[in-house]
N, C-alpha and C positions, 0 to 999 in steps of 0.2 A: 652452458651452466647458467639456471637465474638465478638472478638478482634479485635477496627478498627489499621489499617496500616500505619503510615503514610510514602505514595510512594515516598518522595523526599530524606526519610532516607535511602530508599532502594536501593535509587541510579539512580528511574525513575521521569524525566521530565514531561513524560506526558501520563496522560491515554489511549489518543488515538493510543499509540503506544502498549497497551496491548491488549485490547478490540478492536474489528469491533466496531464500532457507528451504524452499522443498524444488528434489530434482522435478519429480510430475505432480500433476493439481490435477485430482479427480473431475471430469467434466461435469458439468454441471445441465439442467434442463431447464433452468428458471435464470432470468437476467441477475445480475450482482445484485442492484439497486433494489431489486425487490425483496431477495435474501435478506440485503442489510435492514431494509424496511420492517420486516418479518424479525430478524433475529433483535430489535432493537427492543420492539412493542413488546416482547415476553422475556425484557432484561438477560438474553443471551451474550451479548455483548455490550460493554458499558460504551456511552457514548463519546467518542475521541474526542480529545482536547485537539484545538484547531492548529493545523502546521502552517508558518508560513511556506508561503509560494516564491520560487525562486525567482529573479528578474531575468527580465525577458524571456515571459512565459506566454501561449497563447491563452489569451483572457477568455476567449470563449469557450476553452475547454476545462469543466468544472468537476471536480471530486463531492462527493455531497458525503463521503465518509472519511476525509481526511479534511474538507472544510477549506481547499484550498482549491489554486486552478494552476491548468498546465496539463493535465492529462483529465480522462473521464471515470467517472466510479465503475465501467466494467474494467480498468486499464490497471484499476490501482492495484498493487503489487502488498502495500498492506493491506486489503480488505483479501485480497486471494488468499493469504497466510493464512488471515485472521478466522477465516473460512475452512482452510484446510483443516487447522486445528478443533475447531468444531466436528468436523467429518472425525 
């Protein structure tokens, strides 16, 4: 039998920040970075307010659409979304 969780004990805000929102992410042919580049310049997407970045994070891996480090902008899991939803 499980045991449900409740995630605000645990210290999370919000589920979307554990779970992708979509099972598959349509492949794409063009790098993220350049997408976001693209979808920024013809106000597709407004530009994100910057997240902090957790500690003890590796500093040399930088998101340029979430404005923060720790992972790379093809990695980020909001810009996938933010993308899917576009498609």
């Amino acid at each position: 039998m499980s045991e449900s969780v409740d995630l605000t004990l645990a210290g999370v805000k919000s589920i979307e920040k554990i779970w992708p929102r979509f099972m598959r992410y349509t492949p794409l042919n063009v790098d993220r970075g350049k997408l976001l580049d693209e979808a920024l310049s013809v106000d597709l997407v407004p530009t994100p307010r910057k997240v902090l970045s957790p500690d003890n994070v590796d500093s040399t891996r930088k998101c340029r659409y979430l404005w923060n480090i720790g992972h790379m902008t093809e990695e980020c899991q909001a810009l996938k979304d933010k993308i899917k939803d576009l498609i």
